[in-house]
C-alpha positions in Angstrom: -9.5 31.7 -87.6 -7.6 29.5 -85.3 -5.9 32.6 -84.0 -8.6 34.4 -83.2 -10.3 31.6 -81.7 -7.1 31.2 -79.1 -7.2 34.6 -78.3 -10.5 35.0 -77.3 -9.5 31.6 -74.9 -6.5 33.0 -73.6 -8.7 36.0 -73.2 -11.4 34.2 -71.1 -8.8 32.2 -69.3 -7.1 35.8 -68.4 -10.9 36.5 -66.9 -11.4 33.3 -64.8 -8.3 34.1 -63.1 -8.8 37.8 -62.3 -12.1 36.9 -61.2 -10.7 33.8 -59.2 -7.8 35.7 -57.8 -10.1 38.6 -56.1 -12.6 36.3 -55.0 -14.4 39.0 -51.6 -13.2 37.9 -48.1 -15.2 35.3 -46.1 -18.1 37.3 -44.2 -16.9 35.4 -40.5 -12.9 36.6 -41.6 -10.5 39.3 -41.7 -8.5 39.9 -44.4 -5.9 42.4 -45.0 -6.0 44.6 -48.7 -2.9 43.5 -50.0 -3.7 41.1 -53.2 -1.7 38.4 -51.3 -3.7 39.1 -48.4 -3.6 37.3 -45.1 -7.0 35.8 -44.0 -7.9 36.0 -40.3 -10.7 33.5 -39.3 -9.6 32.1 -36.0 -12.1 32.4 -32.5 -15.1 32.4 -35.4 -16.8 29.2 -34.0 -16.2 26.9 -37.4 -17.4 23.9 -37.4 -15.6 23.0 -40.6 -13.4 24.5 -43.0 -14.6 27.6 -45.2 -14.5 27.2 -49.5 -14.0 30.5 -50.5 -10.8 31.8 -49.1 -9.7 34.6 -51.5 -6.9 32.7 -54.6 -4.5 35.1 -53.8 -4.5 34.5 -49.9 -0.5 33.8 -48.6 -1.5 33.3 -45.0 -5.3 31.7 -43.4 -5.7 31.5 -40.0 -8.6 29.4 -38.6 -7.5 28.9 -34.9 -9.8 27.9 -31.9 -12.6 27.1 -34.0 -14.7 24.2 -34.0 -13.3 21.8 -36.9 -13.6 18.4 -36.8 -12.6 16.7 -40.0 -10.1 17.7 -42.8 -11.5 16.2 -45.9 -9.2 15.3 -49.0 -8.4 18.6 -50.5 -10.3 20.5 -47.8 -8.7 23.7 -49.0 -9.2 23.8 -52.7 -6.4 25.5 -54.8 -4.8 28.1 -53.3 -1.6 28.4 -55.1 -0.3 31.4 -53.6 -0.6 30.5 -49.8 2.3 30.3 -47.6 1.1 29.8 -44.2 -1.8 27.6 -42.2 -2.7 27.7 -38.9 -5.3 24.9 -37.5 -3.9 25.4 -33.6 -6.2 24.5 -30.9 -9.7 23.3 -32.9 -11.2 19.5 -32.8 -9.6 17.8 -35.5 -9.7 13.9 -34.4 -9.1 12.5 -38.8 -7.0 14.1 -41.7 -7.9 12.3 -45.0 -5.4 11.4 -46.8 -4.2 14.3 -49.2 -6.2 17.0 -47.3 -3.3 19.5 -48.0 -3.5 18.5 -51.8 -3.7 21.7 -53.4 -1.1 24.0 -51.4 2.0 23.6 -53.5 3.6 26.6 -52.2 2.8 25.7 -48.7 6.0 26.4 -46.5 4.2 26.4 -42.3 1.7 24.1 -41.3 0.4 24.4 -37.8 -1.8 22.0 -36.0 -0.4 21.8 -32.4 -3.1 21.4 -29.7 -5.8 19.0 -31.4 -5.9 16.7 -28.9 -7.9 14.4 -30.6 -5.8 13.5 -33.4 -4.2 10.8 -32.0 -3.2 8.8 -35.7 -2.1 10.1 -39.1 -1.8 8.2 -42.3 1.3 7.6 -44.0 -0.1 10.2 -47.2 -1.4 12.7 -44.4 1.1 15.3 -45.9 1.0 14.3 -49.7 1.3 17.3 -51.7 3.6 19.8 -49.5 7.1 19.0 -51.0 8.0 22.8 -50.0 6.5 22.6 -46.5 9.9 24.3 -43.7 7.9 24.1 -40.6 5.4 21.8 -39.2 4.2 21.6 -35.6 2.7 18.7 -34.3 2.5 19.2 -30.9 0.7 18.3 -28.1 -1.9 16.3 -30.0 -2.0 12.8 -27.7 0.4 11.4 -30.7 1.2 7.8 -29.7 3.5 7.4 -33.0 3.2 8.5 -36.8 4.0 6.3 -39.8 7.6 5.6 -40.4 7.1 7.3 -43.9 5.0 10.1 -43.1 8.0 12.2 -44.4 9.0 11.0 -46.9 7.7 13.5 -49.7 8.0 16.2 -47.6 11.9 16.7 -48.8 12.1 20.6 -48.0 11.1 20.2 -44.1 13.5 22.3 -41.8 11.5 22.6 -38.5 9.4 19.7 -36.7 7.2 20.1 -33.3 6.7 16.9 -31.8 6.8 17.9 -28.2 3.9 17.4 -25.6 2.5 14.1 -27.2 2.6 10.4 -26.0 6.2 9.1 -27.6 8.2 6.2 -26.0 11.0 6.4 -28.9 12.2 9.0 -30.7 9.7 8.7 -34.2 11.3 6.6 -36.6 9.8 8.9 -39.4 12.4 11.7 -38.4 14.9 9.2 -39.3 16.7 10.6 -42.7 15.1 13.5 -43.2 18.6 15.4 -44.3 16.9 18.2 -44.3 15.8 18.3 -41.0 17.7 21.6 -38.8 15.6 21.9 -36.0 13.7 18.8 -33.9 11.5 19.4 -30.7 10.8 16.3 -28.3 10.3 17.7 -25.2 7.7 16.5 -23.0 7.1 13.3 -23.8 7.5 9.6 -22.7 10.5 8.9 -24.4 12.9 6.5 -22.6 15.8 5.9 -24.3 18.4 7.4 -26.9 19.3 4.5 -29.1 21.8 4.2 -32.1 20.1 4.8 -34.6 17.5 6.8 -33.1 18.3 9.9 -35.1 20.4 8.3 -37.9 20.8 10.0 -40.9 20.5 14.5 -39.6 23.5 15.2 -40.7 22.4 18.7 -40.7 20.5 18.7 -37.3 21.2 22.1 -35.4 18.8 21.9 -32.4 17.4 19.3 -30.7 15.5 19.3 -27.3 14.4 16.4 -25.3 14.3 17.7 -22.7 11.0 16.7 -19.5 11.0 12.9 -21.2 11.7 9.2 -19.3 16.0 8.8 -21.1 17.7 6.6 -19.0 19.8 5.1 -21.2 21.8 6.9 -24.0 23.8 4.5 -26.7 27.2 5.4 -27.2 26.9 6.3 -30.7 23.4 7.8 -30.5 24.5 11.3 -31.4 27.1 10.2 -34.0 25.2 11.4 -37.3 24.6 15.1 -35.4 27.7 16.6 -36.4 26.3 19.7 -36.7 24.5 20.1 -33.7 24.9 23.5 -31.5 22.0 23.1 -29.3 20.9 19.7 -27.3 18.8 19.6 -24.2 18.5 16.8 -22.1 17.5 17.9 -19.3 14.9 16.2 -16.3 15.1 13.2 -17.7 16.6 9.8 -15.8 20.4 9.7 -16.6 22.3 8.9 -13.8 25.2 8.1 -15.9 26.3 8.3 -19.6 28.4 6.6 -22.2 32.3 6.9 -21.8 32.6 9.1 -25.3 28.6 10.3 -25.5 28.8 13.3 -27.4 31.9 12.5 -29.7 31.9 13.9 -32.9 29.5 17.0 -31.8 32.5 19.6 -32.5 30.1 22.3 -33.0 28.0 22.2 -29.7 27.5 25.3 -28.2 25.1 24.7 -25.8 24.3 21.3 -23.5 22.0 21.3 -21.1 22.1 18.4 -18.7 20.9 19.3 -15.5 17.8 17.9 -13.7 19.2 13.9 -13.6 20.5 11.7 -11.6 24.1 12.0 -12.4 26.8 11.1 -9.9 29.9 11.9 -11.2 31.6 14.0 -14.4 33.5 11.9 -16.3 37.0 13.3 -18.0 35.9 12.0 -21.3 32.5 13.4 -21.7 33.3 17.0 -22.9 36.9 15.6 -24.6 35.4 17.1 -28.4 33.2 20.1 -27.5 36.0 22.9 -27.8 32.9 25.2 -29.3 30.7 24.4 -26.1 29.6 28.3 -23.9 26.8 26.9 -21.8 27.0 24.1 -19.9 24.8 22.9 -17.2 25.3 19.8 -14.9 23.0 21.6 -12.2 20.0 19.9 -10.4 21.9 16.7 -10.1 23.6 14.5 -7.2 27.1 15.3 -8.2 29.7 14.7 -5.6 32.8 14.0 -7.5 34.1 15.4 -10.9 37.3 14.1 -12.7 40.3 16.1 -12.7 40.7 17.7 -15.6 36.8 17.4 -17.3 37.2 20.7 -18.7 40.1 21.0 -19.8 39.3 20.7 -23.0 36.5 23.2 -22.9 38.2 26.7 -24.1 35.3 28.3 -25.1 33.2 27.9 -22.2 31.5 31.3 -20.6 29.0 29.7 -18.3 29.4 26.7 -16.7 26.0 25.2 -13.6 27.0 23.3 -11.1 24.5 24.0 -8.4 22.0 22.4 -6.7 24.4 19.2 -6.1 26.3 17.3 -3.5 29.3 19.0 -3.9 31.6 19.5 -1.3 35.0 20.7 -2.7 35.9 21.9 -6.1 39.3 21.1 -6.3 41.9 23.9 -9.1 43.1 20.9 -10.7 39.1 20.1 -12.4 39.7 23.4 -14.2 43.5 22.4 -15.3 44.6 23.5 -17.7 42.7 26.7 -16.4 41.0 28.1 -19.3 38.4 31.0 -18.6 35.0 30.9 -17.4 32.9 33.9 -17.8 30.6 32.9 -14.7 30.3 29.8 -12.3 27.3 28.4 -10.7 27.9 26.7 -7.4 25.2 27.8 -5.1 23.3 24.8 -3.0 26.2 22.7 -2.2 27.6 21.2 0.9 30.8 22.9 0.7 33.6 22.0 2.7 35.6 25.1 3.2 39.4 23.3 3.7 42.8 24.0 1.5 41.3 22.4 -1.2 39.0 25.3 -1.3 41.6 27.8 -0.9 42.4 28.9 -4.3 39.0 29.3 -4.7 38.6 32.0 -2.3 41.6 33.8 -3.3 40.0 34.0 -6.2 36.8 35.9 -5.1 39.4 38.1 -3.3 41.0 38.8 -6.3 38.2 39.9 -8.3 36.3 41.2 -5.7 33.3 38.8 -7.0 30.1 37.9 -5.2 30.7 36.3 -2.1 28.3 33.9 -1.6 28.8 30.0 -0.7 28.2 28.9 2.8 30.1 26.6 4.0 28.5 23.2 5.7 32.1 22.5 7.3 34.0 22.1 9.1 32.2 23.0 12.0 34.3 25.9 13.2 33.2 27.7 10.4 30.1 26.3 9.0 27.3 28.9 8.5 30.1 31.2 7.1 30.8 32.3 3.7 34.0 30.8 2.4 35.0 34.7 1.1 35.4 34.9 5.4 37.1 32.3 6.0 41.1 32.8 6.7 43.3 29.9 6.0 46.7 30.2 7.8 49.9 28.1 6.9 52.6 26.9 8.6 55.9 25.9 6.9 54.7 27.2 3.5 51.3 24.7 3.5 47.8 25.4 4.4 46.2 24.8 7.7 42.6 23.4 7.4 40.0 25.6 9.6 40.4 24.0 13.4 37.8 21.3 13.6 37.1 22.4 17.1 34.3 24.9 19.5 36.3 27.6 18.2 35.3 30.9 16.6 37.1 32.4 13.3 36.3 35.9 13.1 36.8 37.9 10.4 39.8 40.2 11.5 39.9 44.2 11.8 41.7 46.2 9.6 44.3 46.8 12.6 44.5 43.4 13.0 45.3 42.3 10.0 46.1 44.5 6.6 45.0 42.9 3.5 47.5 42.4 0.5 46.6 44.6 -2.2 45.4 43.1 -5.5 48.2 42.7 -7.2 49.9 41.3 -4.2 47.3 38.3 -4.2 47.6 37.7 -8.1 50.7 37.5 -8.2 50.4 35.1 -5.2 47.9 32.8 -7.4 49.7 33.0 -10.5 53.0 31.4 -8.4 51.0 28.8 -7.4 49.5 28.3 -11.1 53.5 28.8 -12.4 54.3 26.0 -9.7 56.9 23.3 -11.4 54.2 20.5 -10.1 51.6 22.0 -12.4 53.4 23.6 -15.3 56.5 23.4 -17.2 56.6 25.8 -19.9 54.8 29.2 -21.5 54.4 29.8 -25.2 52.1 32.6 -27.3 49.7 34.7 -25.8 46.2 35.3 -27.3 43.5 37.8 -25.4 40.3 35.9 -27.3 37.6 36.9 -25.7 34.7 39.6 -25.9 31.1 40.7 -24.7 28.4 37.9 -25.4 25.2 37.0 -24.1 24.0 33.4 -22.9 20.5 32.3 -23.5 18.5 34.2 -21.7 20.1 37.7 -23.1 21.8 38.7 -20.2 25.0 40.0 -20.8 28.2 38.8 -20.1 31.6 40.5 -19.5 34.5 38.4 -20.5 37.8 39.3 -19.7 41.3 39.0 -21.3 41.8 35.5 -21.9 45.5 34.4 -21.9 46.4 31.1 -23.4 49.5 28.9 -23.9 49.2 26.3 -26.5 50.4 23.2 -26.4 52.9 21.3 -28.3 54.6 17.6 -27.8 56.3 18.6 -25.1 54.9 21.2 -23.3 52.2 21.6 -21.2 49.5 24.6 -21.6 48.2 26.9 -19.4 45.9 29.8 -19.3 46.5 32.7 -16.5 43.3 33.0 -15.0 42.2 36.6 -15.4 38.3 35.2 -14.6 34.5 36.8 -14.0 33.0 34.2 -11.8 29.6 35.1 -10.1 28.2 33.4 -7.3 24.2 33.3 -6.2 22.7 31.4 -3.4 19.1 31.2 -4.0 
């Protein structure tokens, strides 16, 4: 009797949840046919939030409506649902456990409720397999230190666009954390133990805040970082050793600050580094030798400072560069600048930085400029009313390529420079930078270094040159 009395419950129970499970689509929503259908109810002019989404929905989106107030559990049980979207409605309170009731919640989107303003330390109690949640651009002045701290799974965090003077403290040990954006807000400094504890942090942006000040050791717990933007902020100057221990870096973007000089100790551990930019700054003077250390490098910004000579022995040892930004700077086109017009020559590259002086050939592109020597060394450009004239092909024959290489490789070869050669390695391939465009590398040839030797890589180089 028992038996048949469990049966008939388990057969009831089966009932409820067919019935529960194909529950019809709200009549102001979308829904797609699949049984784990996707429910489309954004634009529908909601003043609160629906009760009768279908059970088996995996994705609800309820964008640029109306809503106001999330109450606790707002959502009922919908165990199969994957994905929320509450972009762009009115939302000024979340109860506490409003989420309650999603345990297979893995994206939660509430960017651009700018009414928010606070959330409760149990705002998110419930989604302990919540990846993605973006908070942005709700007027967020902080969140609660522990607002986190059940949700263990989280990959992705939007933050950007709100009103932070710090870095949160609530991102603080979240080990799970891969990808953290902070762009646009107020934040003014980088401290120590700002970002303690993301070990496995892979991106970071923070880019468009107030940083003037970076603590020596406030990257030290990123060692997996590839990507870090900070970019138009306030630095006009940065720790000795600021991004030590970030081995894996592959892309730093530091243009748009105040920064005077490149240090030779800045870029000593980013051997994995491609994109660099130091543009938009008020660079005048670079250490010799502040990327040397930089083999991987395939696009390196430099324009839009206060540059006036680039001088071979910042690239020593020369290591290649698959383009170079140096567009919107005061050059001054003297020997110093030589080799870098020998360059162009050889490669028959884009020929396009002006020179500001001297005066007898400012206005001119250094790829016209002639330097002339006497006694084996370079005479500067005559700092007098004279006119330098790019010369006729009767009045002067150009070497041929090879002619000039080999003319730049002696100097590279020169005892003053170099002592020794070792293995060669040709290392590099087509790749894109950021923005997708392509990127021709050429042979790469490399000497290592040992104890005694010095290394040296022949320059076999892509540089392009824009003046915008």
């Amino acid at each position: 009797m028992q038996l048949i009395i469990l049966n008939v419950v388990f057969l009831a129970a089966l009932r409820v949840s067919a019935w529960a499970c194909s529950r019809s689509c709200p009549s102001v929503c979308t829904c797609t046919r699949e049984r784990s259908c996707a429910v489309f109810c954004d634009r529908a002019s909601l003043p609160r939030v629906l009760r009768d989404f279908p059970c088996g929905a995996s994705a609800i989106n309820l964008d640029k409506n109306n809503i106001r107030f999330l109450s606790e559990k707002a959502f009922g049980t919908l165990p199969a649902l994957r994905s929320l979207s509450l972009n762009h409605n009115n939302i000024s309170f979340i109860t506490p456990g409003a989420f309650k009731g999603l345990p297979h919640l893995t994206e939660l989107k509430l960017a651009h409720n700018e009414y928010i303003k606070y959330l409760h330390t149990r705002t998110f109690t419930g989604l302990k397999r919540l990846l993605k949640l973006d908070l942005s651009n709700c007027n967020l002045l902080n969140i609660p230190d522990r607002i986190f701290i059940a949700v263990t799974a989280l990959q992705e965090l939007a933050l950007w666009q709100n009103h932070f003077r710090r870095i949160p403290g609530a991102v603080r040990g979240t080990e799970s954390l891969t990808r953290l954006y902070l762009e646009r807000n107020r934040i003014e400094a980088v401290a120590y133990n700002s970002l303690q504890g993301l070990g496995n942090l892979k991106y970071l942006n923070l880019q468009d805040n107030r940083i003037g000040v970076i603590h020596d050791k406030g990257f030290k717990d990123c060692v997996e970082l590839e990507y870090l933007y900070l970019n138009d902020n306030l630095l006009n100057k940065l720790p000795q050793f600021a991004f030590k221990g970030l081995r894996l870096l592959k892309m730093l973007n530091l243009g748009g600050n105040t920064l005077v000089n490149v240090s030779s100790t800045w870029f000593s551990d980013l051997g994995e580094l491609e994109v660099l930019y130091l543009d938009r700054n008020t660079i005048s003077h670079i250490d010799e030798g502040a990327f040397e250390n930089l083999t991987s490098l395939i696009s390196l910004h430099l324009n839009s400072n206060n540059l006036t000579s680039l001088p071979l022995a910042v690239f020593q040892p020369v290591y290649f560069i698959g383009r170079l930004y140096v567009f919107r700077n005061p050059w001054e086109c003297d020997c110093k600048m030589e080799w870098l017009k020998e360059w162009m020559d050889n490669y028959e590259l884009v020929r396009d930085i002006p020179c500001a002086s001297p005066s007898s050939v400012a206005g001119m592109d250094l790829g016209e400029v002639l330097f002339q020597s006497a006694g084996g060394a370079c005479l500067d450009p005559v700092e007098q009313n004279e006119t330098v004239s790019t010369p006729s092909p009767t009045e002067w024959t150009r070497s041929t390529t090879e002619d000039r290489f080999s003319n730049l490789i002696s100097k590279l070869l020169s005892p003053k420079l170099y002592q020794d050669t070792g293995n060669i390695t040709e290392i590099f391939r087509n790749v894109s930078d950021q923005s997708g465009v392509n990127l021709s590398a050429a042979a790469n040839v490399q000497l290592h270094p040992n104890n005694t030797h010095h290394h040296i890589v022949f320059p076999v180089l892509l540089l392009l040159f824009y003046n915008v």
